[in-house]
Each structure stands twice: as structure tokens, then as C-alpha cells.
N, C-alpha and C positions, 0 to 999 in steps of 0.2 A: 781764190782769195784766202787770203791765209784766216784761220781759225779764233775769233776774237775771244781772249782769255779773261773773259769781266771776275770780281772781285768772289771768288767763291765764298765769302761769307755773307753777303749780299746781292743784290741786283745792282745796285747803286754804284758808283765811284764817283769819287771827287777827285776833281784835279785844278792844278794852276796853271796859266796861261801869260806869256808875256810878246810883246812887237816888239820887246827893245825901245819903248819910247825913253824918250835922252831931250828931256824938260824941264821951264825954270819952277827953280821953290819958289814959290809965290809968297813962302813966309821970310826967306832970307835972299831973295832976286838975284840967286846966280842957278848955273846948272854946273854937275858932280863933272871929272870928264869922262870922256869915250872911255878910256881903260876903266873906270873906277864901275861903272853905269854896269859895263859887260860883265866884270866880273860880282858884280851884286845880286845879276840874275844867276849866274854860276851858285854861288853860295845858298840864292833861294831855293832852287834845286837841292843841295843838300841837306838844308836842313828841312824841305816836305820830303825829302827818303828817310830822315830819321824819323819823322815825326808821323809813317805811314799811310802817306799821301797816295792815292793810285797814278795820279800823271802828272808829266809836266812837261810843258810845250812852249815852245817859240816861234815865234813866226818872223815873215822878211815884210820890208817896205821901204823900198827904194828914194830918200828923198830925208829932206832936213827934218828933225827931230824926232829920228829915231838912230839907235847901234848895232842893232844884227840884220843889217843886209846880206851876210855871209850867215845865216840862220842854221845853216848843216854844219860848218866849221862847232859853232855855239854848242850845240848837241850833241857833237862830239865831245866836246867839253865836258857839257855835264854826263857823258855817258860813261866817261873814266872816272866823274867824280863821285858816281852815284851806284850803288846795288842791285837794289829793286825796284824803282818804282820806273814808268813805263815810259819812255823815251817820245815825243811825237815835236811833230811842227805844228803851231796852234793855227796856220796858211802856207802853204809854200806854193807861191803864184803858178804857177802853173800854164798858164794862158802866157805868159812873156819868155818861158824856160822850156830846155828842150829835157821832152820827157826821159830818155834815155840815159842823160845826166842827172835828171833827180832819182830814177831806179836804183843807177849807180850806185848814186850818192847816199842813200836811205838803207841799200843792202849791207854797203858798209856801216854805216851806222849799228845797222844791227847785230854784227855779228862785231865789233868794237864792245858793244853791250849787252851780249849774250840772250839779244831774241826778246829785246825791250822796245826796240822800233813802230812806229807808225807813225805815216803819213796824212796832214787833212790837206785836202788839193784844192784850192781857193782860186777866186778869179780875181780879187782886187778894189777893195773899194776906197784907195785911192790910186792916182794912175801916173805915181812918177816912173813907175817901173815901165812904163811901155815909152812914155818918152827916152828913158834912158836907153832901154835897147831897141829904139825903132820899130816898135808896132804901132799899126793903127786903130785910133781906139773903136772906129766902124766896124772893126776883125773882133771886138770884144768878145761877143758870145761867141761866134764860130772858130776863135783861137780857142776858147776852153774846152768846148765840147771834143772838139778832135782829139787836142791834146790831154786833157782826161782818158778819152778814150782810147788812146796810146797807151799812153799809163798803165789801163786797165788791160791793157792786151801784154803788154811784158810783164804785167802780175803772173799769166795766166801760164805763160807757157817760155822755155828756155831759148829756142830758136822760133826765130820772128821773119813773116814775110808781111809788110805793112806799104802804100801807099797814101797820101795826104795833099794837101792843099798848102800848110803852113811848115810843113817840114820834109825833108828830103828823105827819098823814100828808102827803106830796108828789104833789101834783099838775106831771105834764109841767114839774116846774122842771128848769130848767138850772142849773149847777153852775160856780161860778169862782173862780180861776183852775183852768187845766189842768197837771200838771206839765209836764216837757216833752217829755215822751215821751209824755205823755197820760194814764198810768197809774203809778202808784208799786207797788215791789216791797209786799206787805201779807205778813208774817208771824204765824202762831197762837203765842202761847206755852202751855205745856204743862206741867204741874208735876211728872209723873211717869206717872200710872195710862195705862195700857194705851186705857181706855175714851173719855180727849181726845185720842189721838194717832190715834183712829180717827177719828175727826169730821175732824180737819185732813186726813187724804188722803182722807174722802170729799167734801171743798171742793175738794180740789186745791191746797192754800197750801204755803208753807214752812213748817216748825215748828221752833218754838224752845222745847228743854227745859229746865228750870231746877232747878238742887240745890243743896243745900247739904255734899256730901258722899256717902260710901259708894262702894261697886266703881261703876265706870265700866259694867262689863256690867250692872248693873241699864238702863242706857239701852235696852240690846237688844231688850227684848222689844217696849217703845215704838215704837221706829224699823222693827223687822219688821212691828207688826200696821199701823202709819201705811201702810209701801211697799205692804201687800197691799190694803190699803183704796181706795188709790190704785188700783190695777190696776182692781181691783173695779167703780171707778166709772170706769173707762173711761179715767183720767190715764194720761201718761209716768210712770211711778214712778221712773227714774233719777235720780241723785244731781243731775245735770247741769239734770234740769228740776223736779226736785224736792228742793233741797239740804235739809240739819239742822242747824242748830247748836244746840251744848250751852255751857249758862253756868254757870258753876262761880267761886268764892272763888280767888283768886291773888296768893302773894304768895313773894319771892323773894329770897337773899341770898344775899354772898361763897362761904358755907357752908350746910349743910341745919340744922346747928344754928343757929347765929347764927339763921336764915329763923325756923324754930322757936320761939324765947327770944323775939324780935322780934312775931311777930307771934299771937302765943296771947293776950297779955293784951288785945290790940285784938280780937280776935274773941270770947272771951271776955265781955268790957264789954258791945260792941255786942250780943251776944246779949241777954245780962242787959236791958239800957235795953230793946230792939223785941221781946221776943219773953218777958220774966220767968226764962228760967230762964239758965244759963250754957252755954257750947258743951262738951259730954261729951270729955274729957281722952286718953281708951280712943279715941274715934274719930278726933280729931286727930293723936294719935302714928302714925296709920297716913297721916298725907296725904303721906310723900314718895315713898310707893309711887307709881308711874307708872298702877297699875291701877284706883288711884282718883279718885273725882272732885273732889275738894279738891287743889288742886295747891300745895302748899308746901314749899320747898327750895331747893338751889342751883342757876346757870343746867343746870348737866350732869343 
């Protein structure tokens, strides 16, 4: 696993994350188009590398109201458009895609963007994408785990002898390009339960937990049974060799109200369009608590 480079003047890094959602204004009821959408998140990316941001990520989701289905093309994008700051997918399904083209695909990246690359390897929590390419969604866990652990096996080594269940099997091939360290950072994402954060520290990966909200200590009990899992199977458990990040909804103005007014009917909408129901009113009023995992308010 390639050597994860966190922020030498800190432990911490901040980063943004986008799906490409492609949704209506809810204050002027139309939506931007496809080109306009794509290249918005383009620009966000440039201006969190000037504004020295540590990451910035995209992720895919196959199905209406969202634009980076081709989420590595994207990345590309912002990897020619950007300098420093750290290149990743904030999902790349993993469970629907065959691992050897996202190695590919991610190696290029990186060496497109001089060693800014990483990977977070998702299963999908919504499932157009397996309708789209013909999986079944009863293969759900047993399509990730393999193919993660594919993944994790052409991180490791240049020539590969592999068989499977959900993919055709590798005879002694060799694997190109290389990043350029050889190996790219590969991060688990995680949705919440206790019982995936245990699987990422008995890999040994990074993990990446993902909410839509509620106490921030709900992540706790996640990140203690991952560190012990880790020990367990014999890892560095430290934060240093074993970092965490959490992705949470963020959004910010002058004031906690104004942030509020601003941005409730966009969350709101967007829930309603991807998800059928609308974001709980009760649970939002509580995001500018610090203790929660919805961060909305002013910069203080």
C-alpha cells in the first residue's frame, strides 16, 4: 500500500467531496445543464488548490440526478487543472466495476498528476449502477469484498495470479501502467455499522465513513472496533499508519441563520429527487451544533 502523505503541518486534513449531483434550484425551479454542472465541480477544485485545501474528490452514481458517471475522466480533469492538492474519488463502486480497470484507470491518474492519486473503493448506497451493468443486488456484499480484494492484490504486487467468483480469472499477468510510487493509497468506505469498519482494519486499509448527519460520537464506536481489528490482525493501528476520515454534508454562510435559510431547501429537494422522501426538519435544526455530523452555519 502506497505511503499515505497526511498534511505535515498537521494531523488533520480537510477536504471536498462531490457525486456530481445535477439538481433543481429550488429557489429558481430549473436545473444548470450537464456541461455547466461538470465543469462547476472542475473550477471547485481549483479554486480549494488555491485556496490550500488538502483533497478533493469525486465520486460516480449511475442513474438520474447526478454528472460524473465517468468520475475518472472528471479527475482527470481536475488533475491537469490543479497542482497540489490531492486527487481521489470520494466512491468508485467497486462491487459493479472490474478491478483491473479501476487500477488502470487510478494509476493513470496519478501519474497525469504527479503522485496526487487516491482511491476510496465503495459499494453503493444507491443501486442504479448494478441495474445498469447487470449485477445482482444478492451478489451485493460478496461482489465488494472480492473485488476490493482484487484491488488490494494489484496494489500489492506487478504481476498477478488471481482466481474469483465474479471475475475471470488472471493468469501471471502483469499490470500497466505503475503509479509512481508503485502503489496508490486504496481507502474502504463505510456507511456506518460497526461490523464494515471491522473488515477495513482486518485489511489493514484506511476507512472512509460516510453520514448524512446525527452526533458525530455515533462515528466512535466504528473507529474503536476498526483500531482493535487492526491490532487484532497484527496492523500499526495508529492514526499515522492507519488514518479515518468522515464525510459529512457542508455548507456555510455570513451567519448560522442565513447558512440555514440558504441551504435547507437544497437539501431538502435533493433528498426528495435521490432518496423519495424529504431531509427531517427536527434533525437539521440541530446541524450547527459542532457535535454533529451535518455541518451547517457560520465560518466561527
Amino acid at each position: 500500500m502506497a505511503k499515505l502523505e497526511m498534511n505535515k503541518n498537521t494531523p488533520l486534513e480537510f477536504g471536498l467531496y462531490s457525486l456530481g449531483d445535477h439538481l433543481l434550484n429550488p429557489f429558481k425551479g430549473e436545473k444548470v445543464s450537464y456541461e455547466q454542472r461538470i465543469n462547476e465541480i472542475i473550477e471547485a477544485s481549483k479554486l480549494a488548490d488555491e485556496a490550500g485545501i488538502d483533497v478533493f474528490a469525486v465520486g460516480e452514481s449511475h442513474q438520474e440526478h447526478f454528472t460524473t458517471q465517468a468520475h475518472t475522466v472528471v479527475l482527470g480533469a481536475i488533475a491537469q487543472a490543479t497542482k497540489h492538492i490531492k486527487v481521489s474519488s470520494s466512491s468508485t463502486i467497486i462491487s459493479a466495476t472490474d478491478p483491473v480497470r479501476v487500477f488502470e484507470d487510478f494509476a493513470t491518474l496519478d501519474l497525469i498528476s504527479h503522485g496526487r492519486a487516491e482511491i476510496v473503493a465503495g459499494r453503493a448506497s444507491r443501486t442504479g449502477i448494478f441495474d445498469l451493468f447487470g449485477y445482482d443486488l444478492k451478489d451485493y456484499d460478496e461482489l465488494f469484498e472480492e473485488k476490493l480484494g482484487l484491488l488490494l492484490e494489484l496494489n500489492k504486487t506487478e504481476r498477478i495470479t488471481w482466481s474469483g467468483k465474479y471475475r475471470p480469472e488472471l493468469r501471471n499477468m502483469k499490470i500497466f501502467p505503475r503509479p509512481i510510487d508503485n502503489t496508490l493509497p486504496i481507502w474502504r468506505a463505510v456507511g456506518g455499522p460497526p461490523a464494515s469498519a471491522i473488515k477495513a482494519g482486518k485489511q489493514g486499509v484506511p476507512m472512509m465513513i460516510t453520514t448524512l448527519g446525527g452526533p458525530a460520537m455515533n462515528f466512535k464506536g466504528s473507529i474503536d472496533a476498526y483500531r482493535q481489528a487492526a491490532i487484532e490482525a497484527g496492523f500499526d493501528a495508529s492514526p499515522k499508519s492507519l488514518p479515518v476520515s468522515t464525510a459529512s454534508l457542508f455548507y456555510t454562510a455570513e451567519t448560522t441563520q442565513d447558512a440555514m435559510r440558504e441551504f435547507y431547501p437544497h437539501l431538502n429537494t435533493g433528498m426528495s429527487f435521490i432518496r423519495g422522501v424529504g431531509y427531517p426538519k427536527q434533525q437539521f435544526a440541530n446541524s450547527p451544533d459542532y457535535r454533529e455530523a451535518l455541518m451547517v452555519g457560520s465560518p466561527q
